[in-house]
C-alpha positions, 0 to 999 in steps of 0.5 A, spaced: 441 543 527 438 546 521 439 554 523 447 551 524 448 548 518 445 553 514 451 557 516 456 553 514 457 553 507 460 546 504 466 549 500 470 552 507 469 544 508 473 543 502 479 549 503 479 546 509 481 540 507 486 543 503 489 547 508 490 541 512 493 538 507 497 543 505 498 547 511 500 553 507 495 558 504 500 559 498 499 551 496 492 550 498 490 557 493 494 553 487 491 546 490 483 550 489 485 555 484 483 560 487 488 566 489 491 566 496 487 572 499 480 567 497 483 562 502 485 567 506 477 570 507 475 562 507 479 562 513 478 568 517 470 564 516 471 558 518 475 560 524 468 564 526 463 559 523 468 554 528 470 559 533 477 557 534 483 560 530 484 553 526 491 554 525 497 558 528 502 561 523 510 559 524 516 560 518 515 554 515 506 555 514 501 553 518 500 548 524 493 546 526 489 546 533 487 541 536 480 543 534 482 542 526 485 536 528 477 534 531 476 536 525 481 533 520 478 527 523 470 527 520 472 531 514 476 524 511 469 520 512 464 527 512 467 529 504 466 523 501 460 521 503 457 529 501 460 527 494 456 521 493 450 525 496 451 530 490 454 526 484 449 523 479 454 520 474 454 512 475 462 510 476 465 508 468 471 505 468 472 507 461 471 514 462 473 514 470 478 518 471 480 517 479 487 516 483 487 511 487 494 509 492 496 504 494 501 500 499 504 493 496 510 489 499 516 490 494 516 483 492 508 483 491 509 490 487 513 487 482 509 483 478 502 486 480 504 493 478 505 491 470 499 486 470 495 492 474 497 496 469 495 492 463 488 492 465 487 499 466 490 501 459 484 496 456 479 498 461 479 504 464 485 509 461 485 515 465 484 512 472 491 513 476 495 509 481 501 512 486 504 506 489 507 506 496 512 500 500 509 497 505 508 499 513 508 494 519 502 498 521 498 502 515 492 504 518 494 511 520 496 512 513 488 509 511 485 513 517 488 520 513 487 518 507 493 518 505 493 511 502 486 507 499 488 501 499 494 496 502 496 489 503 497 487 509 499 480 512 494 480 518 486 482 519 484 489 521 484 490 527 478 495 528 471 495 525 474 502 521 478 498 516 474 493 512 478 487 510 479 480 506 484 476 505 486 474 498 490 469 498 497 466 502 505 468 500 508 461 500 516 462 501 520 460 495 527 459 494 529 461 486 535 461 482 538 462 475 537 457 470 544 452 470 545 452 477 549 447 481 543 445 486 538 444 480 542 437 478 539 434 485 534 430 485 533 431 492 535 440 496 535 440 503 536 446 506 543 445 508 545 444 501 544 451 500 548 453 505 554 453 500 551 458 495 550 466 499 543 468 499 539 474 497 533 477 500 528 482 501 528 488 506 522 487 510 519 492 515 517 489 522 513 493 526 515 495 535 510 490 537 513 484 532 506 482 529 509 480 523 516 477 522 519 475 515 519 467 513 525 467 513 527 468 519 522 463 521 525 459 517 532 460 520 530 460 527 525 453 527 532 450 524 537 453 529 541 455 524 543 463 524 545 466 517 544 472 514 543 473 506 550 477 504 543 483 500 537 485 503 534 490 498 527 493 496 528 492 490 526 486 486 529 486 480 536 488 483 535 481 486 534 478 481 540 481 476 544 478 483 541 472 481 541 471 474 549 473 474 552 468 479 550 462 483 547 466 489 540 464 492 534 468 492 529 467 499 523 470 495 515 468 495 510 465 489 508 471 487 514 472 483 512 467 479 508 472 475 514 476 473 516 476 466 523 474 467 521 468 471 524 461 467 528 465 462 532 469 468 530 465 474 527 459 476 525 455 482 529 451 487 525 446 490 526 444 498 521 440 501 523 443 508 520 449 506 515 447 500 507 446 503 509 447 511 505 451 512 508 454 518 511 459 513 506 462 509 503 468 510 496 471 509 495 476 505 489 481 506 486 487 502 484 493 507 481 499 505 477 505 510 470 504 512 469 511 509 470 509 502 466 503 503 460 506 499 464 508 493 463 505 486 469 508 484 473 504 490 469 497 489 471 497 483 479 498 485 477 493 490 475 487 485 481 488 481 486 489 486 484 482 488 482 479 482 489 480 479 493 478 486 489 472 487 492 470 480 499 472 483 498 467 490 496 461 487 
């Protein structure tokens, strides 16, 4: 085993990720800086170290072998772990300067951004954060590293996924201030179907593991009606809303945006109020590979200390 290790020389590992990632030696010598002929060199290496050409080159970059692909997979768990192996300085958050990504549902998002945000400025300032919306199933985007962290509405599937709920997302209907159906002491749900509804794009995967509350709701009533919007964003809902009579079928974490009370507030109906049929879990995931990171244990705390805070 020493005799092959000493062969390799760790930096190919590195480029090798990078023309991975890249599948173009022009951007991968940009992403290194270093000039295209060194990654060009590092390659013909790297094919001789592994004995496989690694790549096969097309009009629009390069398409990796199945051995690459072999490869690709351990270098998402291998680099990290050599990194830590090597690092000597104790993660900082006020001097930190790492990039996280993250898959959050819209409506989720919308409060928890701003707020997350808010906190790094006070203590960690440099740290970085690339929002992406939320999949059905995100665990391939986990298992490339793509993304660090995502909220997810079930349990992890597999031990390569290290997951924790962090609260529940209770359905909740909302309105604008003044409007007719807050003057009831008692709403039913057939009392809003006067009112037309809004609500928010939610993606479902093939195997329909997760099926939005409404339409739980909808189908235990019998009842088929379909909102007049569907949107990914948050704010143009709630606009529609605030300028007309229409119902917005949202959850409790809206509560923590700023708008609530003053732009929309909350419309009561015990039919969907505290029945916890319509609840739906939330669960933090992150890879087993970063379990070991300081940086990402950090991220992982303050990701589920600032949505709890959302979901009460």
């Amino acid at each position: 085993m020493n005799r092959s290790l000493s062969r390799v020389d760790l930096n190919l590992l590195v480029t090798l990720d990078v023309l991975l990632k890249e599948k173009n030696v022009t951007r991968a010598a940009e992403v290194l800086f270093v000039s295209q002929s060194a990654v060009s060199r590092a390659l013909a290496r790297l094919r001789d170290t592994f004995e496989d050409p690694l790549f096969t080159r097309v009009a629009s970059g390069l398409v990796p072998t199945e051995k690459a692909l072999e490869l690709e997979k351990q270098l998402l768990i291998l680099l990290p772990q050599i990194s830590e192996v090597f690092s000597q300085e104790t993660f900082t958050p006020q001097t930190a300067d790492n990039a996280f990504a993250a898959s959050l549902p819209a409506l989720l998002s919308s409060a928890l951004i701003p707020a997350l945000m808010k906190e790094l400025h006070q203590v960690a300032p440099k740290v970085r954060i690339s929002e992406y919306a939320a999949k059905a199933n995100p665990y391939s985007s986990l298992d490339q590293g793509h993304i660090d962290f995502a909220i997810h509405f079930a349990d992890s599937p597999s031990q390569r996924y290290v997951s924790k709920k962090i609260g529940t997302l209770k359905p909740q209907l909302f309105v604008r201030p003044g409007h007719p159906l807050l003057s009831k002491k008692q709403i039913l749900i057939e009392d809003t179907f006067a009112y037309s509804m809004v609500g928010m794009v939610v993606e479902e995967d093939q195997y329909h593991s997760f099926t939005a509350p409404i339409t739980k709701i909808y189908k235990d009533l019998m009842i088929e009606r379909c909102p007049i919007l569907r949107s990914s964003q948050t704010q143009v809902l709630i606009d529609v809303v605030t300028d007309s009579d229409a119902i917005l079928f949202g959850t409790n974490c809206l509560k923590g945006l700023r708008g609530y009370q003053s732009d929309f507030v909350e419309l009561k109906s015990s039919q969907i109020e505290g029945n916890d049929d319509y609840t739906v879990p939330v669960h933090l995931v992150h890879h087993e590979r970063t379990q070991n990171s300081a940086a990402h244990q950090w991220m992982n705390h303050l990701l589920s200390e600032q949505i709890s805070k959302l979901l009460i």
